[in-house]
N, C-alpha and C positions, 0 to 999 in steps of 0.2 A: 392424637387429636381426632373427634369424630363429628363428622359434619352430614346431617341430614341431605338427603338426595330428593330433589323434585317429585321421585315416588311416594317418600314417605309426606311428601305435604299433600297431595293430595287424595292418599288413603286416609289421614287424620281431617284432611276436611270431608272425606266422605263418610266418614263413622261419625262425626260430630255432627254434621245434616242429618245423617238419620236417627241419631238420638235425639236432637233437636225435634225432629218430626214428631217423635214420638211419644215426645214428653207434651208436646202442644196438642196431636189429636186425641191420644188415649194418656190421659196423667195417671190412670188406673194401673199403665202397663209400665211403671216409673222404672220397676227393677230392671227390665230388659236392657234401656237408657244406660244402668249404670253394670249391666254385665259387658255391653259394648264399650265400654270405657277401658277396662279391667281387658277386655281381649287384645283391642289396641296396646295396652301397656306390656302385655305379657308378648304380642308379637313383637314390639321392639326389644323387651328384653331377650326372646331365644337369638332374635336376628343379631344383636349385639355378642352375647356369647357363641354363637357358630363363625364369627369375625374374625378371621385372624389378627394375632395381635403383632403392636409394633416387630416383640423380639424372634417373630418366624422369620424373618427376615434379614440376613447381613448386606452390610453394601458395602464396595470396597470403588475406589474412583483411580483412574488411570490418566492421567494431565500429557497432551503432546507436549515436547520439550520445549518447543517454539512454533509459533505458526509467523506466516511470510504475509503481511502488508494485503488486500484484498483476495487471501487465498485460503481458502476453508481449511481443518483435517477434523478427524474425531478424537472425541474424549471418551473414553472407554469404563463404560459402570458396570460392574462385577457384581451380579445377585446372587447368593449361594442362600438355601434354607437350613435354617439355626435347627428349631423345633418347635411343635406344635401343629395345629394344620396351617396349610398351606395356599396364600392368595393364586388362583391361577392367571386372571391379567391383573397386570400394575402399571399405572401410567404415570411417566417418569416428565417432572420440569425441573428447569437448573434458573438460577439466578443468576446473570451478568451484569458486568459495569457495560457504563458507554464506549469501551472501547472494543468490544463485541457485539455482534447483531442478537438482538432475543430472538433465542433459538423457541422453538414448535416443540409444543409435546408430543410426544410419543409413547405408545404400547405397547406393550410383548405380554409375551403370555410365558409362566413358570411350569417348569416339569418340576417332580419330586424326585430330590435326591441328584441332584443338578444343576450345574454354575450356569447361568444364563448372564452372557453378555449383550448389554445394550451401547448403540453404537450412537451418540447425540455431535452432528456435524456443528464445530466455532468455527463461525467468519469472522476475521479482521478486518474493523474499518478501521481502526487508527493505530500508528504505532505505540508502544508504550508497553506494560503491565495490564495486559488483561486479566483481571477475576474472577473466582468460579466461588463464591459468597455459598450458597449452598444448594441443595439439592430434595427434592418434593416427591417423593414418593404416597402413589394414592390408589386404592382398589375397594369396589364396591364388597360391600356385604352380601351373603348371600341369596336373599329377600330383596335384598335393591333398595334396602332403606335406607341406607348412611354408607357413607365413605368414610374410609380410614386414612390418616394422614399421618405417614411418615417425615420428619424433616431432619436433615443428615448436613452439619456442617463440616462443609467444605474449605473453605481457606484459600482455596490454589491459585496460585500465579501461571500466569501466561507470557512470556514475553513473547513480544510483535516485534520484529522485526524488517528491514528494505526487502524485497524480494530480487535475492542475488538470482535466482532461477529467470530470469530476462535474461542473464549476460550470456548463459550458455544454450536457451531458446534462440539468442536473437543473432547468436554465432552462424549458424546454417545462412544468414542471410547474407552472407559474403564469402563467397566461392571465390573470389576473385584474389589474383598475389597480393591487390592492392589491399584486402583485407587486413593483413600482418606486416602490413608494409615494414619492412628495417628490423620484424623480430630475428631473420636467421643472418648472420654477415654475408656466409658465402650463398647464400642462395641469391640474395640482392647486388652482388658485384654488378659495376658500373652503370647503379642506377643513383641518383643523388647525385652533393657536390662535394665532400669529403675525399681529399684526396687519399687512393691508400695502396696501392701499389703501380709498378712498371711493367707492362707487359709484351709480347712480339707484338705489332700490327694484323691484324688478319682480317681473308676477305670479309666485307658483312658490316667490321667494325666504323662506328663513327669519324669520317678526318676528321673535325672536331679536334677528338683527344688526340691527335699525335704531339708528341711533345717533340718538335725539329731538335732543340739542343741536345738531348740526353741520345735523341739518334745519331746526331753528327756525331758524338762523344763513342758511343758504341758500335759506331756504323755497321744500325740495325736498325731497323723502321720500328720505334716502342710507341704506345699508347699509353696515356696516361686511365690507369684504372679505378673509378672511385665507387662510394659505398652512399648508403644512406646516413645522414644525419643521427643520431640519435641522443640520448640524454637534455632534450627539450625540460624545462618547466611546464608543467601542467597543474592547473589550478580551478579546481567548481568552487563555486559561491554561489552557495542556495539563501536566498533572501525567503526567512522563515518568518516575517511580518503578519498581518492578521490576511492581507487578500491569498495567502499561501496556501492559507487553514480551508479555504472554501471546496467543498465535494466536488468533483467532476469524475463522473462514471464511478460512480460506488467509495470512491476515498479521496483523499485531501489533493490539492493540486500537488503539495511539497512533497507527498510522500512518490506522484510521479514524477517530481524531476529525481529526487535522492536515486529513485530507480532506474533514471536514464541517466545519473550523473557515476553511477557506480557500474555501470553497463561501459559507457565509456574509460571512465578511470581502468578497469581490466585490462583493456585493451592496449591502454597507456603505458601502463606496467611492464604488459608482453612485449610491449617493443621499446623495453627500458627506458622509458621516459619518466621523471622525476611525477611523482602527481603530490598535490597539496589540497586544503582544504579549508573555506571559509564560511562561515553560518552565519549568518546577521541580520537585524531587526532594528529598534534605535541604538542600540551597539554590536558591537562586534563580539559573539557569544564562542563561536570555537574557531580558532584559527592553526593551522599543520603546515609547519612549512613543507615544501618539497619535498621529497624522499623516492629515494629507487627501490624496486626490489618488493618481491612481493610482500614484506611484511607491510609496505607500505600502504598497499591495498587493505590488509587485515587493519588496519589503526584507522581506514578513512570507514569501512562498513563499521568499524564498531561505534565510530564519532556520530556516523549518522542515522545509528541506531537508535542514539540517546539524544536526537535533536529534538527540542519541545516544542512544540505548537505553540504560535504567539499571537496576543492579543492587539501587540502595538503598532504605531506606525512605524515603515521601514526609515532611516537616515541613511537614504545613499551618500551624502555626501559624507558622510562620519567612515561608513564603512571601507567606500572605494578610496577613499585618502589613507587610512589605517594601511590597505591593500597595498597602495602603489610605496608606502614606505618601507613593508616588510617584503616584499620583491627586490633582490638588487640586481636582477638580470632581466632580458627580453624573456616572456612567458605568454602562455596560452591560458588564458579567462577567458569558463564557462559559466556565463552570468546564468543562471534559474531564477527568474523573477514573474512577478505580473504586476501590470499598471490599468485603470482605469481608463482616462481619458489625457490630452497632449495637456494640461494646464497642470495635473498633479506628475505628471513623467518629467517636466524642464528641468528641477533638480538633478533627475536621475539621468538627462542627457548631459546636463553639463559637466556632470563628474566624469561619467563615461566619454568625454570629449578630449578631458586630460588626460585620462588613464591610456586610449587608444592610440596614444602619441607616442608611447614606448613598449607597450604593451597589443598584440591581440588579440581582440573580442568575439565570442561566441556571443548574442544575445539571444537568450530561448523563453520563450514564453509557449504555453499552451493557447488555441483559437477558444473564442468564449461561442458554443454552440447555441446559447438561447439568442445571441446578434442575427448570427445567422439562420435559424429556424423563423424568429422574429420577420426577417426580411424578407424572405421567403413565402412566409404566409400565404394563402390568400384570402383576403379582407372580405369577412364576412358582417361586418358594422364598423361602424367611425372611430370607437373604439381602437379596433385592428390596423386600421390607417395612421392613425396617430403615434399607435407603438410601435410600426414601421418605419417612421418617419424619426423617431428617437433614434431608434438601431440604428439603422441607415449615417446619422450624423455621427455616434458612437464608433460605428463601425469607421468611418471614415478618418475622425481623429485619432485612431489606430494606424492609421495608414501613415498618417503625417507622421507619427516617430518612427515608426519603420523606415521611411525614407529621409527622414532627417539622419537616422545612425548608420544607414548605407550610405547617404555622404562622406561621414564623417570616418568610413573605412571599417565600421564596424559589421562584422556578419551578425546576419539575423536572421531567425528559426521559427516559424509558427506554427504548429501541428498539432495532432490531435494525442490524446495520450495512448493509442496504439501503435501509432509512427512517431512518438517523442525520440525513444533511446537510438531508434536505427538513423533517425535523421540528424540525431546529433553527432552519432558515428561517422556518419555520410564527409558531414564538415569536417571534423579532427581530419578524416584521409585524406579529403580532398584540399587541409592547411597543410599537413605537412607532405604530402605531395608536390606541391606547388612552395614548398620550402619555405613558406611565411613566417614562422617564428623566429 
């Protein structure tokens, strides 16, 4: 494909003004008029033949295997020359679906008789099958008349994937034993209420544990020795409804709780706790029961790999009934959700009302930063004041289910999606620390 450059439009309207000129002052001098015509036509023909053509050029494309949920890498274009002469800059565009940011063109310049690789960075904003539809290659002529248009289908698929890389980022942020609380036995001895072995009394030790009868019986001062708890239920349920779908900091709300829900679950796993898995919108879309053992980690990132974006409204009351039937023991529910205002939330506390009578509740939402920015303001027209004065109430009937579901025994989590994963960490420790399941 060849496409006229801004140059050659106005060298042809400058040769067509002065033969215009010249045909209006001197008609006498007509031939001139039409030797200018004949040169412009013969400059774009040598410009056209010293052009390099499509086939000087191979292009070969290199696809990363997978890119991670709001996190760039490159795709790698392999220029090698075929034959013929040779473009020296070529400026390269790719075509992407919506599930990739439109990447910026770029330039390089080719040596002869040499692979030049060009290096085009993908951002993922949404999970799923990213695109690479095809690919633009384009270089001026040598006169700067026309552009040469290479186009190179592509095809390629990208999957987008949660970014497991949080779990072992956000690992550094707990130095503490209570970090891995109950992953080693013997490191954890007589912490918990698990009872698991007899041991001498020594100075230091808890009276507490002394067990008087097994001493009478031995007579020998024994301590009862116990361990942490382990093999909990653990359960995220990411509500993947339409308010899930909405951007906060460059990607979907859902795609950071899956990130802070599978940051947790690791952790869950390490300290052999059963973890499970549930998706829902007006139904109930993936559900896992429980499972030990790291494979069970690999079966929740892959579930929530392939979780869809949805359009609909959520049915808590569908979903958490579904929940509480397919649990038959005491478990730990990590709700990911977001709600508007307390009049469309009363569903979702009532069901959460039932559920927290056998069950314990994580509630996590993310903070809506335009409330806050909003209220903060300072009002520079009436305008400003009145959308103050929204937030403000907005902001407020936020408050009222937070403290309606602290009543009700349920914890509750509001952060930003920097501090989402660590704070949901935070709780799981500080639940079963305090032995709540």
């Amino acid at each position: 494909m060849i496409r006229p450059t801004p140059r050659a439009i106005w060298v042809s309207l400058g040769i067509t003004a002065i033969v215009t000129l010249i045909v209006v002052i001197a008609p006498s001098f007509w031939m001139l008029s039409f030797i200018g015509v004949l040169a412009l036509i013969a400059l774009f023909l040598i410009d056209a033949l010293l052009t390099p053509l499509s086939s000087s050029v191979a292009v070969q494309v290199e696809l990363p295997p997978f890119l991670y949920i709001g996190s760039e890498d490159a795709m790698r274009i392999h220029l090698s020359h075929e034959k013929g002469m040779l473009p020296r800059k070529i400026s390269i565009l790719i075509d992407v679906n919506e599930l990739l940011s439109p990447v910026d063109e770029i330039q390089i310049e080719f040596f002869d008789d040499q692979v030049t690789t060009a290096n085009m960075l993908l951002h993922a904003r949404r999970r799923g099958k990213g695109r690479i539809d095809r690919l633009w290659l384009r270089w001026v002529s040598p006169c700067g008349l026309m552009h040469k248009i290479l186009t190179v289908d592509v095809d390629g698929v990208v999957r987008i994937i949660p970014d497991i890389r949080a779990a072992k980022k956000a690992a550094i942020e707990f130095s503490s034993r209570d970090a891995f609380f109950g992953v080693k036995l013997d490191k954890w001895r007589g912490e918990g209420s698990e009872f698991e072995a007899l041991r001498e009394f020594q100075a230091g030790f808890d009276p507490g544990t002394i067990d008087w009868k097994q001493s009478a019986r031995h007579r020998l001062l024994l301590s009862r020795d116990f361990r942490t708890e382990r093999n909990h239920q653990i359960v995220v349920a990411f509500d993947v409804g339409h308010l899930m779908g909405e951007p906060q900091d460059g990607i979907p709300k859902l795609d950071h709780a899956i990130n802070a829900g599978l940051l947790m679950g690791l952790l869950a796993v390490l300290s052999e706790d059963q973890l499970g898995l549930c998706a829902f919108d007006s139904q109930v879309r993936t559900f896992i029961k429980p499972m030990s053992g790291r494979n069970a980690f690999s079966q929740i990132q892959l579930a929530t790999a392939n979780l869809d974006y949805s359009l609909e409204e959520t049915n808590f009351t569908l979903a958490l009934s579904t929940l509480h039937t397919q649990l038959r023991r005491r478990s730990l529910i990590i709700l990911f959700t977001d709600f508007v205002d307390s009049v469309t939330a009363d569903l979702m506390i009532s069901s959460l009302e039932r559920l927290s009578k056998q069950h314990v509740i994580i509630f996590t939402t993310l903070s809506d930063p335009y409330l806050t920015q909003t209220i903060d303001k300072f009002p520079e027209e009436i305008g400003d004041v009145a959308r103050s004065v929204v937030a403000s109430g907005l902001n407020d009937e936020r408050r009222i289910v937070f403290d309606k579901l602290a009543r009700m025994g349920v914890h509750t989590i509001e952060t930003t999606p920097e501090a989402f994963g660590v704070s949901v960490l935070n709780k799981y420790l500080e639940i079963k620390s305090r032995e709540l399941i």
